[in-house]
N, CA, C and O atoms as a GROMACS GRO file, in nm:
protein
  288
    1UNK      N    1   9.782   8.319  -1.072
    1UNK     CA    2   9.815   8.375  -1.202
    1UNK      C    3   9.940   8.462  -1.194
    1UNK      O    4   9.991   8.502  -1.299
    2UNK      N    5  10.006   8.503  -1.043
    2UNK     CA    6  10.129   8.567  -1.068
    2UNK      C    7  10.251   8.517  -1.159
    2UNK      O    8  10.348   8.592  -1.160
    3UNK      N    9  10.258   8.387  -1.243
    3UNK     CA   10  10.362   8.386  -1.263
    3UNK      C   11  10.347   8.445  -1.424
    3UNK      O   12  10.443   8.458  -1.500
    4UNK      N   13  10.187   8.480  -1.463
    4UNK     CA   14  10.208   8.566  -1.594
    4UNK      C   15  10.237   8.692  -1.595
    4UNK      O   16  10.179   8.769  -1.519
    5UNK      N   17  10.304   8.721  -1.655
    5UNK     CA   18  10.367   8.877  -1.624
    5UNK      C   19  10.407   8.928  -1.751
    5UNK      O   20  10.441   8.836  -1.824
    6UNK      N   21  10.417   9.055  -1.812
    6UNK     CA   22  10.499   9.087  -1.912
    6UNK      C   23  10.645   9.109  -1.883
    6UNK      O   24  10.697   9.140  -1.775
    7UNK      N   25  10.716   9.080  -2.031
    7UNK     CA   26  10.831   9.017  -2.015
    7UNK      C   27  10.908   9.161  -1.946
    7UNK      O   28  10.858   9.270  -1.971
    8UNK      N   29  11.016   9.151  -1.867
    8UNK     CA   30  11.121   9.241  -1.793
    8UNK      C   31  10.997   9.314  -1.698
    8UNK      O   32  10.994   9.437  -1.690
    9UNK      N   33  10.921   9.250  -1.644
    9UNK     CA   34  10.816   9.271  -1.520
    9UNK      C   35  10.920   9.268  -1.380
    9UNK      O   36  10.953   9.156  -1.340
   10UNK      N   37  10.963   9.372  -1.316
   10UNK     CA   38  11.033   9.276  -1.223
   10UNK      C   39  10.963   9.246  -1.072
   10UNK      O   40  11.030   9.244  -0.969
   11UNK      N   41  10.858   9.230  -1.075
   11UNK     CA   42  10.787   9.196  -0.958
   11UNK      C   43  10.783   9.030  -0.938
   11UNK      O   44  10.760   8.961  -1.038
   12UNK      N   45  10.807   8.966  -0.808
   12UNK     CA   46  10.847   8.886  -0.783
   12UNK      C   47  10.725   8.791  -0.783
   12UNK      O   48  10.638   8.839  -0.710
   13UNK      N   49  10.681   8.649  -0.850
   13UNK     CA   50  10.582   8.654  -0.836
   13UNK      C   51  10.528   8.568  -0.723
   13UNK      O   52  10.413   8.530  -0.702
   14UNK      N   53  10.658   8.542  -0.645
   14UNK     CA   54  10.595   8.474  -0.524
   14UNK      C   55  10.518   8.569  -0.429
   14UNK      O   56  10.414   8.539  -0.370
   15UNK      N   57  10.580   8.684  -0.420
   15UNK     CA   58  10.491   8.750  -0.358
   15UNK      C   59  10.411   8.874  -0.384
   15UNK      O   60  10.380   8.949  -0.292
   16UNK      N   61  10.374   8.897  -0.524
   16UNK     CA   62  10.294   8.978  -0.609
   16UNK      C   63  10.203   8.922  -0.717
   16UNK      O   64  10.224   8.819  -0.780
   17UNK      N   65  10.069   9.026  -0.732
   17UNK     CA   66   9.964   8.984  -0.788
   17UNK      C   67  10.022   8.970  -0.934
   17UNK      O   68  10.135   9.015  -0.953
   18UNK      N   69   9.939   8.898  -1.061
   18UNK     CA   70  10.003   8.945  -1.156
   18UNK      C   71   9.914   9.066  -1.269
   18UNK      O   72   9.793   9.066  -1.293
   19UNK      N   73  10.011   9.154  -1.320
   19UNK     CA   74   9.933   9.271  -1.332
   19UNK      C   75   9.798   9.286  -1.438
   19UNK      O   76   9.731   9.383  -1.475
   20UNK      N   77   9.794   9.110  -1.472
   20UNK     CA   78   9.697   9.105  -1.603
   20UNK      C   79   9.569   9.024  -1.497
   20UNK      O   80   9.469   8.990  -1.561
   21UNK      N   81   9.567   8.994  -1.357
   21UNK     CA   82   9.468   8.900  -1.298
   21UNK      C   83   9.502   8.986  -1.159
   21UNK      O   84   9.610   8.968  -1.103
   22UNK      N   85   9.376   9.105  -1.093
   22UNK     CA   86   9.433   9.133  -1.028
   22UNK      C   87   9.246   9.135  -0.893
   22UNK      O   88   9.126   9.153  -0.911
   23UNK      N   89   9.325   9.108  -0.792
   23UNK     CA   90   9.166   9.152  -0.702
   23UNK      C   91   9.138   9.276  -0.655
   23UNK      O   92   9.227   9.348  -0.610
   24UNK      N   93   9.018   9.311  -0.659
   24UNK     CA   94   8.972   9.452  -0.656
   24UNK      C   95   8.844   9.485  -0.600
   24UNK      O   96   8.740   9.422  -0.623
   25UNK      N   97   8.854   9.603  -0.512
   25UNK     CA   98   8.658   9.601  -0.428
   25UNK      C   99   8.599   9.730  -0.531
   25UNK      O  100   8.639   9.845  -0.512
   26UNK      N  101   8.518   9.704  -0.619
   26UNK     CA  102   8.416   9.764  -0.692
   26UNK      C  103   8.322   9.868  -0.628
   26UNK      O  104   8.347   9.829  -0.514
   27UNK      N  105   8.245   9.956  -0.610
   27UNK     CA  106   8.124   9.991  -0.520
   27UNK      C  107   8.096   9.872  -0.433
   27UNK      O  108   7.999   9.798  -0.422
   28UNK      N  109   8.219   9.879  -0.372
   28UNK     CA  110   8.183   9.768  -0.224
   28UNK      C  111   8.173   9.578  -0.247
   28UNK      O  112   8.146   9.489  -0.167
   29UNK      N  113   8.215   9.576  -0.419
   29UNK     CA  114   8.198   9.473  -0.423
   29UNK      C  115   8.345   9.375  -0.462
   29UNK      O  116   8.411   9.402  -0.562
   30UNK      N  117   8.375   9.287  -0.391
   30UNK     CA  118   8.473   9.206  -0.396
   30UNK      C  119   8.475   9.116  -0.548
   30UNK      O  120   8.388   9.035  -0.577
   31UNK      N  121   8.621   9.156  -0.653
   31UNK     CA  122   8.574   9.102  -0.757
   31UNK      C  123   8.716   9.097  -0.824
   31UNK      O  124   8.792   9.168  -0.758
   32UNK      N  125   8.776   9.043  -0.927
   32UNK     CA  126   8.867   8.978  -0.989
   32UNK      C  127   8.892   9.072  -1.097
   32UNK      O  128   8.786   9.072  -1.159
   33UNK      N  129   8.991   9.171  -1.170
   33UNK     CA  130   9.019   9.249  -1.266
   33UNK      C  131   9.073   9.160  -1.368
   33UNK      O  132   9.192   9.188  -1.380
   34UNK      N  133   9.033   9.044  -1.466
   34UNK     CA  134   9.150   9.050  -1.557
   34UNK      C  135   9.146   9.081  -1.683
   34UNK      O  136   9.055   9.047  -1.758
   35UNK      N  137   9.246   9.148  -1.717
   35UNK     CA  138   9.315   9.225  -1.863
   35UNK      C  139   9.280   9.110  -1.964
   35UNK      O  140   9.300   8.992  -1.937
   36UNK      N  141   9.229   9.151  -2.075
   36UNK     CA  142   9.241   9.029  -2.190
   36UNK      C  143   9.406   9.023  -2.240
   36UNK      O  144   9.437   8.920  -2.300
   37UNK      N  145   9.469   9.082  -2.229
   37UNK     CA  146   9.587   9.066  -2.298
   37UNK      C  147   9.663   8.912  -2.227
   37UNK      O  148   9.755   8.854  -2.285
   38UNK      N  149   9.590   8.852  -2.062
   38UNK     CA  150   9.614   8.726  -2.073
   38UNK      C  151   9.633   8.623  -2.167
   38UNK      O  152   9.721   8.542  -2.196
   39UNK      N  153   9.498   8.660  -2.212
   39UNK     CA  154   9.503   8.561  -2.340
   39UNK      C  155   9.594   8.511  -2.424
   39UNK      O  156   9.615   8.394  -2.456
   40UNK      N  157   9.670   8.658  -2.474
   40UNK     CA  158   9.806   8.676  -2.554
   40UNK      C  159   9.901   8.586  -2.516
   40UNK      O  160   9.951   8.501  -2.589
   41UNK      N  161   9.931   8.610  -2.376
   41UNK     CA  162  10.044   8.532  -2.334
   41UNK      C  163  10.036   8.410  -2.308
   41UNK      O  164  10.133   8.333  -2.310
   42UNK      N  165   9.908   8.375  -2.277
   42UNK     CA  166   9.845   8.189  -2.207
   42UNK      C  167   9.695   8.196  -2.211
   42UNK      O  168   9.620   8.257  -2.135
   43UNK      N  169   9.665   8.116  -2.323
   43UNK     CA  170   9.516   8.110  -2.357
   43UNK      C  171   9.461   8.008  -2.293
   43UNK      O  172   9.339   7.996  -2.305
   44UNK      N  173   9.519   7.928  -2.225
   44UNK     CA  174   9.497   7.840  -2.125
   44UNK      C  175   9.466   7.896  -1.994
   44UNK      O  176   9.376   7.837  -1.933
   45UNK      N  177   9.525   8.008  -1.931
   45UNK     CA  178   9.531   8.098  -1.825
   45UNK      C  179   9.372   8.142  -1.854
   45UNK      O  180   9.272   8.111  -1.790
   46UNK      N  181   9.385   8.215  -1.958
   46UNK     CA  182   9.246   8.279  -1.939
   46UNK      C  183   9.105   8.191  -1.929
   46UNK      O  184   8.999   8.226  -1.877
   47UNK      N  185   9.143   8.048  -2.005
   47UNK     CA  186   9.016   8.015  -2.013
   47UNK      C  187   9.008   7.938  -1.881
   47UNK      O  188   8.891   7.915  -1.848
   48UNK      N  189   9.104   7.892  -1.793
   48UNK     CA  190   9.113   7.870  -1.651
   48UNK      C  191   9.018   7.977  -1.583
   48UNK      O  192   8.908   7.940  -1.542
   49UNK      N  193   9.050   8.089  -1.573
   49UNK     CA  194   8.992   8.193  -1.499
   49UNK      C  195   8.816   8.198  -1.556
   49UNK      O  196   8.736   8.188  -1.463
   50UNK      N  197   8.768   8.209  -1.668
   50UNK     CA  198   8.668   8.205  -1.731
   50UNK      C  199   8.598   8.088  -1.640
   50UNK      O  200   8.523   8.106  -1.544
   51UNK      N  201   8.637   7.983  -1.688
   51UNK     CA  202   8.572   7.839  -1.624
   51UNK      C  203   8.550   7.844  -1.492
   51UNK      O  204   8.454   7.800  -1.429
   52UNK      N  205   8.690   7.928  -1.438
   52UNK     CA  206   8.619   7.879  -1.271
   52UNK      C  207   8.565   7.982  -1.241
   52UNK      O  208   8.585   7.993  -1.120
   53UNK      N  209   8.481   8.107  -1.291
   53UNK     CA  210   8.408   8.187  -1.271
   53UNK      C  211   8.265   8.102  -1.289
   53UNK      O  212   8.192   8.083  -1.192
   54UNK      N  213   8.236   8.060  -1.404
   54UNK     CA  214   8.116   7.943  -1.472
   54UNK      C  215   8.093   7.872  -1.342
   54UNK      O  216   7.984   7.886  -1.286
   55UNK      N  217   8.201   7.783  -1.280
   55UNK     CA  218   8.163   7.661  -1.289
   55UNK      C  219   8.119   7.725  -1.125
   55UNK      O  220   8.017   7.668  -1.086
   56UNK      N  221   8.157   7.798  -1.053
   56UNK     CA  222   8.143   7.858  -0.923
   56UNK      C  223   8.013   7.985  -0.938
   56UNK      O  224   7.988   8.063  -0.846
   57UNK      N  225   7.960   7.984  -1.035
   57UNK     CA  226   7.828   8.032  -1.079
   57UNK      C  227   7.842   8.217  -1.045
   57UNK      O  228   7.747   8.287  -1.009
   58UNK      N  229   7.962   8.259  -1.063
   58UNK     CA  230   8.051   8.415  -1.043
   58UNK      C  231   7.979   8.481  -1.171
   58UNK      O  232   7.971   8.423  -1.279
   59UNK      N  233   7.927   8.614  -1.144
   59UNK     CA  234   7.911   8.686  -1.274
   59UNK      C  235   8.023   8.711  -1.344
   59UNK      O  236   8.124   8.718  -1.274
   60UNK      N  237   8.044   8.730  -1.489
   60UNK     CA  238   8.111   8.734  -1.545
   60UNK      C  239   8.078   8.892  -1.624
   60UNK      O  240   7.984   8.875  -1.701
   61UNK      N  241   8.128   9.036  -1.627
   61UNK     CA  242   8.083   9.141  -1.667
   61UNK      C  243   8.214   9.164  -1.744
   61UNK      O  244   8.324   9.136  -1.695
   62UNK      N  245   8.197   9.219  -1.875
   62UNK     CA  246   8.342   9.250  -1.980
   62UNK      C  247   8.316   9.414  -1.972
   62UNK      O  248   8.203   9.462  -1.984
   63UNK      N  249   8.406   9.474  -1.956
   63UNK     CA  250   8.409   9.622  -1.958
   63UNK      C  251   8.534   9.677  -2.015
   63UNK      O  252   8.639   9.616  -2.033
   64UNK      N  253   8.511   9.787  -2.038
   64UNK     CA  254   8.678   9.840  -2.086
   64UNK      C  255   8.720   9.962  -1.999
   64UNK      O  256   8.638  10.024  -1.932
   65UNK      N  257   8.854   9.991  -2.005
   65UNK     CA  258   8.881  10.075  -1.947
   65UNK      C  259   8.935  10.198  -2.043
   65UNK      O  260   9.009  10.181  -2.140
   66UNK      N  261   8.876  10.348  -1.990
   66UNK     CA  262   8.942  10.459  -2.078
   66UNK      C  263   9.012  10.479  -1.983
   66UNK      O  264   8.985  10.464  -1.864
   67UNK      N  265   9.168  10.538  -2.061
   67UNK     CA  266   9.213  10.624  -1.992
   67UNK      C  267   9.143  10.805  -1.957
   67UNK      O  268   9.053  10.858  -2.022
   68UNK      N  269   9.191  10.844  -1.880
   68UNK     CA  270   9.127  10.960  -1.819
   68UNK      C  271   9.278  11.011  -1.914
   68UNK      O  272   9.383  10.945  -1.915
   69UNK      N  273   9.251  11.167  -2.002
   69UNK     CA  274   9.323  11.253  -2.050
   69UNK      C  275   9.341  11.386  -1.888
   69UNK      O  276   9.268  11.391  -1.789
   70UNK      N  277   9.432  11.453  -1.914
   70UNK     CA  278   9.500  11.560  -1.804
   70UNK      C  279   9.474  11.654  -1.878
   70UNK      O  280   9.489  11.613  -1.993
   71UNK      N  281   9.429  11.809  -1.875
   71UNK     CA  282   9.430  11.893  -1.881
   71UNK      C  283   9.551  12.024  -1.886
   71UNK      O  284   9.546  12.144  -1.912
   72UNK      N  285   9.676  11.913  -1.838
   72UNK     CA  286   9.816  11.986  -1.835
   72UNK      C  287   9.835  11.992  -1.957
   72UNK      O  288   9.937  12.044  -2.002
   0.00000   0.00000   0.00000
């Protein structure tokens, strides 16, 4: 999925993750981050990723993320 990127991204994507499909260890658990804003850019992308979660029998958990506010 590195070659989706938002536009003027300058990370290369031969050798970088892309920042909307990213891998990540959870409480110890090995697992796949991706952003819905995939969708936006390649709705094909996402439903790729969806499917081969399904078809490889992977939980699939939707969560959101807050930002944390600073106290400064």
């Amino acid at each position: 999925m590195a070659q989706f990127r938002p536009e003027n991204d300058p990370g290369d994507p031969r050798f970088t993750y892309s920042p909307f499909v990213k891998p990540v260890i959870i409480a110890g658990t090995k697992c796949v981050v991706v952003d819905e804003r995939l969708r936006d850019i390649e709705p094909k992308a996402m439903d790729f990723v969806k499917n081969f979660a399904k078809d490889n029998n992977l939980p699939i958990v939707e969560a959101c993320e807050i930002p944390i506010k600073s106290n400064n």
